[in-house]
C-alpha positions as CSV (number, residue, x, y, z in Angstrom):
1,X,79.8,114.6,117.5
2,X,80.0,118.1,116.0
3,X,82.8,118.3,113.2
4,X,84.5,121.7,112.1
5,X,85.6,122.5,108.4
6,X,89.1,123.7,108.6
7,X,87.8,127.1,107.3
8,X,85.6,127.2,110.5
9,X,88.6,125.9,112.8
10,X,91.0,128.9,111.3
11,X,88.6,131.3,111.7
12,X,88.2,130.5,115.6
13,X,92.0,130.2,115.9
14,X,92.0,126.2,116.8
15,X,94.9,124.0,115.0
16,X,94.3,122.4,111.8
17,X,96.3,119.4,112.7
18,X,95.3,116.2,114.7
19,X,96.7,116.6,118.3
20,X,97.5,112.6,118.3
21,X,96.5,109.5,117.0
22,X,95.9,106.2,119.3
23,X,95.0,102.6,118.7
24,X,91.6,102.0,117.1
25,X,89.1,98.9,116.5
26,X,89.7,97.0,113.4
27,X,86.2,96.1,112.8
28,X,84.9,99.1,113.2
29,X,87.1,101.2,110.6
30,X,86.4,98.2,108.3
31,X,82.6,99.1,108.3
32,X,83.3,102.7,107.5
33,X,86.1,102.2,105.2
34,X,86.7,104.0,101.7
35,X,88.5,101.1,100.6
36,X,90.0,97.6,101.7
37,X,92.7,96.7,99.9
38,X,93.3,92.7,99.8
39,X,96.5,92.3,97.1
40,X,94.7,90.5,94.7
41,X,96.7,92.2,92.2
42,X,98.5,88.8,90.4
43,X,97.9,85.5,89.7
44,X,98.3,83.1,93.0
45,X,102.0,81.8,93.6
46,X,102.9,79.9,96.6
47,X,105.9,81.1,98.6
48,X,108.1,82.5,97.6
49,X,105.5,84.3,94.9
50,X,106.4,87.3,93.3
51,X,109.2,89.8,94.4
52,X,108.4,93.4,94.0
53,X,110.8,96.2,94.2
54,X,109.4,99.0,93.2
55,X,106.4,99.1,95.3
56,X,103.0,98.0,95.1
57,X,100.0,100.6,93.6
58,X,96.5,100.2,95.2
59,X,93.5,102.8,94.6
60,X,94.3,105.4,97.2
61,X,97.9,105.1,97.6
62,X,101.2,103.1,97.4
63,X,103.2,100.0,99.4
64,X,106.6,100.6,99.9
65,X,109.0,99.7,102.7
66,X,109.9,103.3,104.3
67,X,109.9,107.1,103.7
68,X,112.5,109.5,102.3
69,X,114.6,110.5,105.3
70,X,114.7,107.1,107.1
71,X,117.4,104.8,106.7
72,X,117.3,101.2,106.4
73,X,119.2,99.1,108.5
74,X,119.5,95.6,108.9
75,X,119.3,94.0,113.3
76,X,119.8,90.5,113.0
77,X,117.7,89.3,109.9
78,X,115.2,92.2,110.7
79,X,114.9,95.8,108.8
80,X,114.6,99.1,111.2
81,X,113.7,102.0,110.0
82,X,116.1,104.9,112.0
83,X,115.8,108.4,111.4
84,X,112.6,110.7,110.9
85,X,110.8,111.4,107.2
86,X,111.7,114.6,105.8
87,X,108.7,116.6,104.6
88,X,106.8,116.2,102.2
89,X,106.2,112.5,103.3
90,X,107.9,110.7,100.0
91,X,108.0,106.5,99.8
92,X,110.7,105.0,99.4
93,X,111.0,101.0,97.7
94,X,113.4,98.3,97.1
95,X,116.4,97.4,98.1
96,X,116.3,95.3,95.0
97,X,115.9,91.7,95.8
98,X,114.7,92.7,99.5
99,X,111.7,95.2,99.0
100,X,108.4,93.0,99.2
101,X,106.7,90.0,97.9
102,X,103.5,88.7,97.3
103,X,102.8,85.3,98.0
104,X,99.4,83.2,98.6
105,X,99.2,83.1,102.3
106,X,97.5,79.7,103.9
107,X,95.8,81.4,107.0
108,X,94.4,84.2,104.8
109,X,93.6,82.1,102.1
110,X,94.6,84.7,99.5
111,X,97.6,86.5,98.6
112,X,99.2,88.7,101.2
113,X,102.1,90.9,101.4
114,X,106.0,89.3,102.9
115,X,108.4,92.3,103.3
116,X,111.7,91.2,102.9
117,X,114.9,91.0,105.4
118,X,118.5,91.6,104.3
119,X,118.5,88.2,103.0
120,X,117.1,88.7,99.8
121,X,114.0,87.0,98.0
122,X,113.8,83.8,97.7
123,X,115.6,83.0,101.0
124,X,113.3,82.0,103.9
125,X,115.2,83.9,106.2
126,X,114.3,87.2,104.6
127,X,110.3,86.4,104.5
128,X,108.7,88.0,106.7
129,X,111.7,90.0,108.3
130,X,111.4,93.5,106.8
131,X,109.3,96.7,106.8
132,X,106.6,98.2,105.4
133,X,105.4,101.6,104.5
134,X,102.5,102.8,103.2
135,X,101.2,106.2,101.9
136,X,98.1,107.9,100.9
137,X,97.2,110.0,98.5
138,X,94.8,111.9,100.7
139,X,95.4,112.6,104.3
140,X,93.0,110.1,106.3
141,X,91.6,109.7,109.7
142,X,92.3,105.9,110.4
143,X,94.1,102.9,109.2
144,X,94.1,99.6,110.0
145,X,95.0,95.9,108.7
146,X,95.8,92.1,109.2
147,X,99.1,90.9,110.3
148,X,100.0,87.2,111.1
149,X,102.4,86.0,113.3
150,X,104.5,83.0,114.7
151,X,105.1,80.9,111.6
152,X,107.8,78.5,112.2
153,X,111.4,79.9,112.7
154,X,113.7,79.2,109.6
155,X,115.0,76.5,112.3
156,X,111.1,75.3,111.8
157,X,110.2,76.3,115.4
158,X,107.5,78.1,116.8
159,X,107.9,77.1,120.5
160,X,109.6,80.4,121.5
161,X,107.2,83.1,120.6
162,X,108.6,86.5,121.4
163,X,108.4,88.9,118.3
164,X,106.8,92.7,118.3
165,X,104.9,94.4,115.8
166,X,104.8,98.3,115.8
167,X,102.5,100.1,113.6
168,X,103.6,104.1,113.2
169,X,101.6,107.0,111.8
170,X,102.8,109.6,110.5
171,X,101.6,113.5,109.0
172,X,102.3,115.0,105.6
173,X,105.2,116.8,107.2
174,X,106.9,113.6,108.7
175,X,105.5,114.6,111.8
176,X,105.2,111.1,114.1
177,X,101.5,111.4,115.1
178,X,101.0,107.9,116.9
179,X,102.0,103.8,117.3
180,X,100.9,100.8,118.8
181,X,103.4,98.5,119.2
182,X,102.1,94.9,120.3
183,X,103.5,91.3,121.3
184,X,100.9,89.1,119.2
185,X,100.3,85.4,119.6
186,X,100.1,82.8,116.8
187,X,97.4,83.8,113.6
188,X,96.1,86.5,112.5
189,X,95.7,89.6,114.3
190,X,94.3,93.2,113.4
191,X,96.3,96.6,114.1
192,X,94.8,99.8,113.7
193,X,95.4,103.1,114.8
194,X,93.0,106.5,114.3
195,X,93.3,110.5,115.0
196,X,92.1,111.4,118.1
197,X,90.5,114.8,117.2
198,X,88.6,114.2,114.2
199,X,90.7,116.0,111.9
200,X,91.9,113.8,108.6
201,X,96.0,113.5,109.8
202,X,96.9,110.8,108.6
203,X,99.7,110.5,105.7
204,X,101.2,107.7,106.3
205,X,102.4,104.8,107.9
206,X,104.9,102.1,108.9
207,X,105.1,98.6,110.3
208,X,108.1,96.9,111.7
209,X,108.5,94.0,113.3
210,X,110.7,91.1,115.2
211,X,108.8,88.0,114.8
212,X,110.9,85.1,114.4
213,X,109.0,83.3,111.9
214,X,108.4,86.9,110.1
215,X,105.1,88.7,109.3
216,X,102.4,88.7,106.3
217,X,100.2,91.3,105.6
218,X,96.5,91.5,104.0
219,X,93.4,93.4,104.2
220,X,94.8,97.0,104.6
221,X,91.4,99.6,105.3
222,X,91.4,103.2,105.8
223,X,88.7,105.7,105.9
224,X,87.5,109.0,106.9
225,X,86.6,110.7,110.0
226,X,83.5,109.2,111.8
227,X,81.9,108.3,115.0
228,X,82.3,104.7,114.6
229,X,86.2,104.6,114.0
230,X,86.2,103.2,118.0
């Protein structure tokens, strides 16, 4: 496929902006990636682990839990992120005592990211329950990761499945570029989402969810523009 410099694309008149983004393959960002970021960043601790307020730093970018502009508020034991990011795209972190953890994660096998409810670190109820940002130092082209699902409820069922888990993209300007927003069954299971014009978009990104058992995160990969982003 062709690909334009944006000096070529302003010389021709054509936007310099991706016209959308839309789910993409896992796999096939992973092959291409410039980086996969697995949270191996302290020593293993079982849950609860570690709680981290003020973000978490990875080569590339920064974890955080939403973007300047949004507001935090708390739907049953869950986190929602209301209100649109004011540009330019800024992360926020914390509350204290309900920004993220990082815990070794039996299905992963490593450690993984837990953001945190309302309910604070260490409580079980808040594991799981909150939202995640992240932002990149350079505008990208796709994104992608591992999110598991359906651990027990703090009532220590899993019977009655029925969580979401929406993954949001966003530009440089706060711009909303693209989501997939998915009912997942039990384990692991990989989101990803990628521009749909070949143009590096990308900024930055949310995930929120309604699981009942709450969420984990590992194995975050993004990458640049190429034919194989699927």
């Amino acid at each position: 496929m062709l690909r334009l410099c944006p000096a070529v694309l302003l010389l021709l008149g054509l936007p310099l902006h991706a016209q959308g983004v839309t789910p993409g393959d896992y796999a096939g960002i992973r092959e291409t990636a410039q980086a996969v970021i697995g949270f191996e960043i302290l020593p293993p601790r079982p849950e609860p682990g570690y709680s981290l307020d003020h973000g978490i730093a990875f080569a590339g970018g920064h974890v955080g839990t939403g973007f300047s502009g949004q507001t935090l508020i708390s739907v049953g034991p869950f986190d929602r992120l209301s209100g649109q990011p004011t540009p330019p795209l800024a992360l926020l972190t914390g509350p204290e005592g309900a920004g993220l953890s990082l815990a070794t994660h039996r299905a992963f096998g490593s450690m993984a990211i837990y953001p945190l409810g309302a309910a604070g670190y260490p409580a079980v109820e808040a594991r799981g329950e909150g939202s995640i940002a992240v932002i990149f130092d350079e505008d990208i082209c796709a994104l992608g990761l591992l999110v598991h699902t359906d651990y027990a409820d703090p009532l220590g069922s899993n019977a009655d499945h029925r969580g979401s888990v929406t993954l949001t993209a966003y530009g440089r300007d706060g711009a909303r570029l693209g989501q997939e927003a998915r009912s997942l069954g039990t384990g692991v299971s990989a989101l990803a989402l990628r521009v749909t014009d070949g143009l590096a978009a990308i900024a930055g990104a949310t995930l929120e969810n309604t699981d009942p058992g709450g969420i984990a995160v590992d194995d975050l990969v993004f990458g640049p523009c190429s034919e194989t982003l699927g």
